[in-house]
BAKOL-927544 format. One record per residue (C-alpha): residue in one letter; x, y, z. Coordinates in Angstrom, 2 decimals, m for minus. Example, Ala and Ser with C-alpha at 12.3 -4.5 7.8 and 13.67 -1.06 7.14 Angstrom:
2
<r rest="A" xx="12.30" yy="m4.50" zz="7.80"/>
<r rest="S" xx="13.67" yy="m1.06" zz="7.14"/>
***
This chain:
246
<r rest="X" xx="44.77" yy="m7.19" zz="94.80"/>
<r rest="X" xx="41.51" yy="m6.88" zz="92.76"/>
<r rest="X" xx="40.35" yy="m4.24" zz="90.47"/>
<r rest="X" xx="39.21" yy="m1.57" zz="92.62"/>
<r rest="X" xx="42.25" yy="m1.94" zz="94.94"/>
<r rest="X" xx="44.52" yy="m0.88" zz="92.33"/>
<r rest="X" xx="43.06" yy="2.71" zz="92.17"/>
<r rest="X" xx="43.61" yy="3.11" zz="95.46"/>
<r rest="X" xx="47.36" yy="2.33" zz="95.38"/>
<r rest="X" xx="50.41" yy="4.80" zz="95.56"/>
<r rest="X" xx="51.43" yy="7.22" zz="92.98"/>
<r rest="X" xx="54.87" yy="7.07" zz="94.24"/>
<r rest="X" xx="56.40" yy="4.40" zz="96.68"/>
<r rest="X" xx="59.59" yy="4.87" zz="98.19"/>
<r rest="X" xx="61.28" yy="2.38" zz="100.75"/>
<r rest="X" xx="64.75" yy="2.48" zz="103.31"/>
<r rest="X" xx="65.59" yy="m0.84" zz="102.66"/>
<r rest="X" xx="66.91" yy="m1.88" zz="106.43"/>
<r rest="X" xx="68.59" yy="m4.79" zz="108.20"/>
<r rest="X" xx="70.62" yy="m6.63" zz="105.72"/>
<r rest="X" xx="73.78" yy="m6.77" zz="107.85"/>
<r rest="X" xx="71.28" yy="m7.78" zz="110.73"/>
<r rest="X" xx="69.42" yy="m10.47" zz="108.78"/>
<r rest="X" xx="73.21" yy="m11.53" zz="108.38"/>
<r rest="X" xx="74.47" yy="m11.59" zz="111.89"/>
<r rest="X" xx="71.18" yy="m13.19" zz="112.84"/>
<r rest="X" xx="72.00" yy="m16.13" zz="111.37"/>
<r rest="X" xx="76.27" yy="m15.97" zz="112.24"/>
<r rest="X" xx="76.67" yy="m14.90" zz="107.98"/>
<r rest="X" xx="78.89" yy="m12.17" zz="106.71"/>
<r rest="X" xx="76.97" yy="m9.40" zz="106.00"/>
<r rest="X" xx="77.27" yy="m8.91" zz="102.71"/>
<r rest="X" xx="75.53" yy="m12.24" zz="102.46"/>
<r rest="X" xx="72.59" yy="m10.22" zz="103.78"/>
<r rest="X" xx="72.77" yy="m7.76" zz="100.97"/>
<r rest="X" xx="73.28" yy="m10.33" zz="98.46"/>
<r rest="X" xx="69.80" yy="m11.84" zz="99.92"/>
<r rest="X" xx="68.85" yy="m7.98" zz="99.56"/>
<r rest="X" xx="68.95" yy="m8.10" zz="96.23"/>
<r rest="X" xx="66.54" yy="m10.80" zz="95.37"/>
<r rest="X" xx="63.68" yy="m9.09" zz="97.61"/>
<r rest="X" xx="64.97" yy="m6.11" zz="95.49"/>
<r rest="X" xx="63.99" yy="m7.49" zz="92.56"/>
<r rest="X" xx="60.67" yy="m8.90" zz="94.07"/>
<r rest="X" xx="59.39" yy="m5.49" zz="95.12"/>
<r rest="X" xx="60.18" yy="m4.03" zz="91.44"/>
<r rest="X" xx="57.83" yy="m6.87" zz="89.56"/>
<r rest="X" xx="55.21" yy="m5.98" zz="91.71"/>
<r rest="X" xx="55.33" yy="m2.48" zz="91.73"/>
<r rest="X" xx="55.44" yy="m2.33" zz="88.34"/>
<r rest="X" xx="52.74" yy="m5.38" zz="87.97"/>
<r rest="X" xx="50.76" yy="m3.19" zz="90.08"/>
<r rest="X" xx="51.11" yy="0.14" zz="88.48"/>
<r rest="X" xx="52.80" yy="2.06" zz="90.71"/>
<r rest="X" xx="54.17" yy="4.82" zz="88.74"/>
<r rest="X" xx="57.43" yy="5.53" zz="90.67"/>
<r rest="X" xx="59.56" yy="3.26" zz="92.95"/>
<r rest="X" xx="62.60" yy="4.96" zz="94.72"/>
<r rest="X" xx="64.75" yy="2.40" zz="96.86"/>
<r rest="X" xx="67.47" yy="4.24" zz="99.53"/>
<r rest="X" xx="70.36" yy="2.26" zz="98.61"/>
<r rest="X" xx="73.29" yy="3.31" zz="99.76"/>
<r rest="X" xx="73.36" yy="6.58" zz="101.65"/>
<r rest="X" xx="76.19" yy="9.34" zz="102.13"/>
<r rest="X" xx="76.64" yy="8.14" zz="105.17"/>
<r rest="X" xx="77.11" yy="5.00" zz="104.31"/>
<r rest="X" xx="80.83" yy="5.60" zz="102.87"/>
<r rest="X" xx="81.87" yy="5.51" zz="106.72"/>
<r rest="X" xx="81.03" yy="1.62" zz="107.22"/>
<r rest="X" xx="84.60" yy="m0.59" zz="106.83"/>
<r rest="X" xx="86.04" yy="m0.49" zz="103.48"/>
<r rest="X" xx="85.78" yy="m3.75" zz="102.57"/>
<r rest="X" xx="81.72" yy="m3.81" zz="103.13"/>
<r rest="X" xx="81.81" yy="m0.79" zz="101.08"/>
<r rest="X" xx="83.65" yy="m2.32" zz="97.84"/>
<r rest="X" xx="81.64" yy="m5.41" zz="98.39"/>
<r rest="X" xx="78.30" yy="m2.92" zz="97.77"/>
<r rest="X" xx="79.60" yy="m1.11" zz="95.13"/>
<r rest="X" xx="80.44" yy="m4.51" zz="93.28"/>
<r rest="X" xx="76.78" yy="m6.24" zz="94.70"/>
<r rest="X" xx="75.44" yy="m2.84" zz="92.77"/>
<r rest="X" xx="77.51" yy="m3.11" zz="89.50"/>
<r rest="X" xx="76.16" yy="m6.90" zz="89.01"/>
<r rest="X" xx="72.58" yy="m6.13" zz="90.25"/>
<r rest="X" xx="72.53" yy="m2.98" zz="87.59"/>
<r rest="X" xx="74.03" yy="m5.42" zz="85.09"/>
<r rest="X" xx="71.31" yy="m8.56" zz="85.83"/>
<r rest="X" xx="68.38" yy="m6.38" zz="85.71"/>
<r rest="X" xx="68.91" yy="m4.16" zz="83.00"/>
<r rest="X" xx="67.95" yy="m6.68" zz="80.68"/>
<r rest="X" xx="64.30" yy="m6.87" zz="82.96"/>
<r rest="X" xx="63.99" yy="m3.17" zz="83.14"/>
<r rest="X" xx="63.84" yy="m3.28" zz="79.64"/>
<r rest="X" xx="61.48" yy="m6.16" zz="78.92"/>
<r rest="X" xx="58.78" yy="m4.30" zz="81.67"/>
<r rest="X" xx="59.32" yy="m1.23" zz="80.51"/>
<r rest="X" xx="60.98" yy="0.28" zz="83.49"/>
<r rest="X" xx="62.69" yy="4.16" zz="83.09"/>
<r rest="X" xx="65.99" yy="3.77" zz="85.18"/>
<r rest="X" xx="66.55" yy="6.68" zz="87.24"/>
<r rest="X" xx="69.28" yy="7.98" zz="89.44"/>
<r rest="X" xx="69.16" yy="10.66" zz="92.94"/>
<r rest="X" xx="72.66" yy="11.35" zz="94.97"/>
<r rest="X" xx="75.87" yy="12.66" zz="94.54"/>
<r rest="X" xx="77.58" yy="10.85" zz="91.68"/>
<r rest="X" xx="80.41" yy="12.61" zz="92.00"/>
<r rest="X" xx="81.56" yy="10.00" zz="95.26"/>
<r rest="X" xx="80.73" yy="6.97" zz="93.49"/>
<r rest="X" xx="83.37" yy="5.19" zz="91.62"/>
<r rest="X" xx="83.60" yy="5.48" zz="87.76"/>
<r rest="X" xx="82.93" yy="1.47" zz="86.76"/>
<r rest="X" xx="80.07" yy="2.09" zz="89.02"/>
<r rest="X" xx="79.17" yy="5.13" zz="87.40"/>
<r rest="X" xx="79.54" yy="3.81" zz="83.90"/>
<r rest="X" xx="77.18" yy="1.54" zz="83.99"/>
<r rest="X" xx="74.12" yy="3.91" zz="85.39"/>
<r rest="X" xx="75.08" yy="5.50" zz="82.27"/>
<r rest="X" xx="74.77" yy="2.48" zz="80.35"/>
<r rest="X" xx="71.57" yy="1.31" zz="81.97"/>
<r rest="X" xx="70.15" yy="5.40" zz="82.42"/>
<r rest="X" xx="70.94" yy="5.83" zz="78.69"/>
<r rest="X" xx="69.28" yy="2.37" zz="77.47"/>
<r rest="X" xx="65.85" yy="2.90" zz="79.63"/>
<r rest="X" xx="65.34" yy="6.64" zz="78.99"/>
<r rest="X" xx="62.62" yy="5.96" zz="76.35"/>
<r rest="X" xx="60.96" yy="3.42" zz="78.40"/>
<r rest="X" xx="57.68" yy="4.79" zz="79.55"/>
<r rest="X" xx="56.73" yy="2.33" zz="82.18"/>
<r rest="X" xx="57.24" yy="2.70" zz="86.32"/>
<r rest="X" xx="60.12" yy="5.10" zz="87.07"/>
<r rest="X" xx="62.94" yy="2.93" zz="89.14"/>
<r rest="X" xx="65.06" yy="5.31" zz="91.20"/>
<r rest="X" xx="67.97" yy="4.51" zz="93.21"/>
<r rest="X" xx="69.21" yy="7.10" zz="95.82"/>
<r rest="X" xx="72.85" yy="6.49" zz="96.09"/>
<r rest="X" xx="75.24" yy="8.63" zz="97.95"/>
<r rest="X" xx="72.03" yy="10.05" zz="98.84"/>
<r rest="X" xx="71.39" yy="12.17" zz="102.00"/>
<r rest="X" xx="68.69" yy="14.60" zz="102.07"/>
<r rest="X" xx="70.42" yy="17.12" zz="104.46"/>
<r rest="X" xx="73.24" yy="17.32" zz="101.23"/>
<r rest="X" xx="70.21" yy="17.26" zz="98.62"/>
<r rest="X" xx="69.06" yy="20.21" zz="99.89"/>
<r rest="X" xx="72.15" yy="21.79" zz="100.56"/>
<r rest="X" xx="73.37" yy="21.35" zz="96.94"/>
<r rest="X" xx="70.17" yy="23.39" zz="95.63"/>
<r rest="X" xx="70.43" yy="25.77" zz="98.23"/>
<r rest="X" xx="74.05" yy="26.60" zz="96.57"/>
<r rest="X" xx="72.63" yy="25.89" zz="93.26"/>
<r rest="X" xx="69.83" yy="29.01" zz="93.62"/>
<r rest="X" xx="72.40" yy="31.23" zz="95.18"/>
<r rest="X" xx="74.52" yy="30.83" zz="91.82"/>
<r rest="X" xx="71.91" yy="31.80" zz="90.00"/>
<r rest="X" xx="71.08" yy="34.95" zz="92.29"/>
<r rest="X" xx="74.62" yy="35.82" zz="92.23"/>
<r rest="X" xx="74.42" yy="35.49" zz="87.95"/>
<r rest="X" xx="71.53" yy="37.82" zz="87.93"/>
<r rest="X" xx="69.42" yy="34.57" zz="86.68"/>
<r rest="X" xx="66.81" yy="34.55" zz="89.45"/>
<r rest="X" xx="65.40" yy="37.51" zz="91.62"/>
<r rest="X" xx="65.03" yy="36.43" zz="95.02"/>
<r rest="X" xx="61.01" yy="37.34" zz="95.21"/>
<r rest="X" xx="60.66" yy="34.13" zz="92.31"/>
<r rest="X" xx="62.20" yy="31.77" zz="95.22"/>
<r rest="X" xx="59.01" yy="29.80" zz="96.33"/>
<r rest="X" xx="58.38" yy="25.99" zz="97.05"/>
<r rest="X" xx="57.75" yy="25.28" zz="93.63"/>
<r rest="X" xx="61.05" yy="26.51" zz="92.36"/>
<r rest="X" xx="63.53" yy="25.21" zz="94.97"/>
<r rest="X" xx="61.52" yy="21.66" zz="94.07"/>
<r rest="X" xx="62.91" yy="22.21" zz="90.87"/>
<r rest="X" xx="66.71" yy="22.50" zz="92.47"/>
<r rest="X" xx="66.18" yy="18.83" zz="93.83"/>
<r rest="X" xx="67.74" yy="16.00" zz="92.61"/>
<r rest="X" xx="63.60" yy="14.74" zz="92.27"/>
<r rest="X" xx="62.34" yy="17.44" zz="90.38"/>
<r rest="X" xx="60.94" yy="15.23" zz="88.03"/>
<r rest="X" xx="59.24" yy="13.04" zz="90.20"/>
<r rest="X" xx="56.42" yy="13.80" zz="92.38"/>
<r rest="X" xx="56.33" yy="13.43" zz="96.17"/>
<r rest="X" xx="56.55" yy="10.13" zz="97.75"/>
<r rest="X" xx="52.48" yy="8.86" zz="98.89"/>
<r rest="X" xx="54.18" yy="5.94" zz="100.77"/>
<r rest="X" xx="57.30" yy="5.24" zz="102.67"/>
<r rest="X" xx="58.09" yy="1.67" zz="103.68"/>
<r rest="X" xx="60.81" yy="1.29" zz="106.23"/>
<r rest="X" xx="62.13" yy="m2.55" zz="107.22"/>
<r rest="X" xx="64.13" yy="m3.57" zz="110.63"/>
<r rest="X" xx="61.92" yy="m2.20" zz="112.86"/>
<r rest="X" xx="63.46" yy="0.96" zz="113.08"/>
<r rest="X" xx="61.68" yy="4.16" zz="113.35"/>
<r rest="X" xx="63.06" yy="7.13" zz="111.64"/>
<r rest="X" xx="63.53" yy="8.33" zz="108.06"/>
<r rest="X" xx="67.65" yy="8.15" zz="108.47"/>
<r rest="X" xx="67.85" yy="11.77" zz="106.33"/>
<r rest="X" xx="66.21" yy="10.14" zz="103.50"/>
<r rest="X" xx="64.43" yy="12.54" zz="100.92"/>
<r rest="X" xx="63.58" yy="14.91" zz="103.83"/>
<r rest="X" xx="61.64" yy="18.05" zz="101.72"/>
<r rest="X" xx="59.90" yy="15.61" zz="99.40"/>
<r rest="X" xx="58.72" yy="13.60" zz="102.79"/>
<r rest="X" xx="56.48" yy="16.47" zz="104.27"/>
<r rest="X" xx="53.08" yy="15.02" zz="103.64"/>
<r rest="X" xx="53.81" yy="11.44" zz="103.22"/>
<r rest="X" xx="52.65" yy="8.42" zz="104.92"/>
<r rest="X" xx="54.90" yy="6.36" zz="106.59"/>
<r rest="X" xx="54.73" yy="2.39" zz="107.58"/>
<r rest="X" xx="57.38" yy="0.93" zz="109.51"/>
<r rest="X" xx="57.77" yy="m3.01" zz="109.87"/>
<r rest="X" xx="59.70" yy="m4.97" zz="111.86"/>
<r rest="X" xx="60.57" yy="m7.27" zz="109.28"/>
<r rest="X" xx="64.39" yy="m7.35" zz="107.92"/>
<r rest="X" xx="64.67" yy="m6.51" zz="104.22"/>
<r rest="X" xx="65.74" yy="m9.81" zz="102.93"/>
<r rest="X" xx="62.53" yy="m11.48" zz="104.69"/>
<r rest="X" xx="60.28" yy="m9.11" zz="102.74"/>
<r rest="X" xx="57.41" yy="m10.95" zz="101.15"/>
<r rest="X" xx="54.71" yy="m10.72" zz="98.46"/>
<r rest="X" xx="52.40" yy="m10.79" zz="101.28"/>
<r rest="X" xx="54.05" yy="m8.38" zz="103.02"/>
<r rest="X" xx="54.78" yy="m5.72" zz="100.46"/>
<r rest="X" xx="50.16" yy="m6.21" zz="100.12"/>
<r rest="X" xx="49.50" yy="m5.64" zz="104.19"/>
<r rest="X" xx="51.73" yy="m2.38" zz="103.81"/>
<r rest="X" xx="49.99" yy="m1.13" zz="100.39"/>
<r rest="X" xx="46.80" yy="m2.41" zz="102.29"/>
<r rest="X" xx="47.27" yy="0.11" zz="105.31"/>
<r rest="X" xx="48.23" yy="2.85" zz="103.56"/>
<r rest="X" xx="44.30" yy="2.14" zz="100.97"/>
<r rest="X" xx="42.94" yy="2.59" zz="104.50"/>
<r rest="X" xx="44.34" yy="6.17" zz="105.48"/>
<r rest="X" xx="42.66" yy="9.30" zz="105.36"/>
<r rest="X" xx="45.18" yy="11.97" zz="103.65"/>
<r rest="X" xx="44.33" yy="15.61" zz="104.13"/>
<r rest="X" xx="47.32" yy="17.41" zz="103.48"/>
<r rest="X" xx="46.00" yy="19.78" zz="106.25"/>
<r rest="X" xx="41.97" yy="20.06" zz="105.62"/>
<r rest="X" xx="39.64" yy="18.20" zz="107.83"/>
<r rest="X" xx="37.70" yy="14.83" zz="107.25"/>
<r rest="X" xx="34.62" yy="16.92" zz="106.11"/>
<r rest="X" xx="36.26" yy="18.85" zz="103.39"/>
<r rest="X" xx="37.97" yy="15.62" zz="102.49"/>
<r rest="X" xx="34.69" yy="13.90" zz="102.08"/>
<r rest="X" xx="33.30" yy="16.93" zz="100.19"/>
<r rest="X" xx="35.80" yy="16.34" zz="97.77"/>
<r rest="X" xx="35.34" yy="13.01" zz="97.08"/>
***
């Protein structure tokens, strides 16, 4: 991408990484051998995000959901995630990359746990593109947990319920320090957002490929970054007042 293409890129990118398991059965492979293959386009999308200067990268990885697949595909994950956290730390740090974590915690186990610590703790003074990983993330239970979160505070006398307005229950979210997604990339050819960040998602533009995750390329990640440079966004104005504006 040249020069002037780079102003015109996302604030805030966020992908649903999709069809490991069926990039896997596609070829007669278990399908954690999918999400091992995951990984590296993982890693791929991260370099050029943050070549690009894309100030904020959040990847669905594992969802709350996802704690219902079998058992053993589940450990395998939560092992794939230890050694990817682990391997890339070292990166994170060399590019400058703030380490950042959305989800409920609480499900996850502790080795796992421990080392988002580590690697949360390590890249906190990093002030390069913000990394986020939604685990044990659904956006139904995000917004839940806030909702019970605000109603403590009513209850404690903290909060009057006239101060409740968009602005404040953002700041219940588990992405109140990040600002709304411009992007979302979805692989496999599916169509939905699979309750994936689902208040921060209101005005965002979506892309949906048909490509499976692990056959992401360079040149693919571009043609999606390249559609979205050609949309209008008018967060509810028309084309003219749009144009005014710029």
């Amino acid at each position: 991408m040249n020069g002037s293409e780079l102003t015109k890129l996302p604030r805030h990118l966020a992908i649903i990484m999709d069809g490991n398991g069926r990039w896997a059965e596609q070829r007669m492979l278990k399908r954690i051998v999918g999400h091992q293959r995951g990984v590296e386009t993982v890693r791929m999308v991260v370099e050029q995000a943050s070549a690009l200067g894309i100030g904020y990268l959040t990847l669905f990885a594992f969802s709350s959901e996802n704690w219902s697949r079998p058992k053993v595909e589940v450990r395998a994950l939560m092992s794939l995630l230890r050694k990817y956290i682990r391997m890339e730390l070292v990166r994170m740090m060399k590019n400058n990359i703030r380490f950042n974590v959305i989800g409920n915690r609480a499900d996850l186990p502790a080795e796992v746990n421990r080392i988002l610590d580590d690697a949360l703790g390590q890249t906190s003074q990093n002030t390069g593109m913000v990394l986020t990983l939604a685990l044990s993330y659904g956006g139904r239970q995000e917004i839940v947990r806030a909702a019970a979160k605000i109603a403590q505070d009513l209850k404690a006398g903290n909060l009057g319920s006239d101060e409740i307005t968009e602005t404040l229950f953002n700041q219940y979210l588990d992405t109140s320090d990040l600002p709304d997604p411009d992007l979302l990339i979805r692989t496999s050819g599916e169509m939905r957002i699979s309750n994936f960040l689902l208040w921060q998602l209101a005005y965002t533009e979506l892309y949906f490929t048909d490509i499976n995750w692990p056959d992401l390329t360079i040149n693919s990640l571009h043609a999606a970054l390249a559609d979205y440079q050609a949309r209008e966004r008018r967060f509810g104005k028309t084309s003219a007042q749009i144009s005014q504006r710029s």
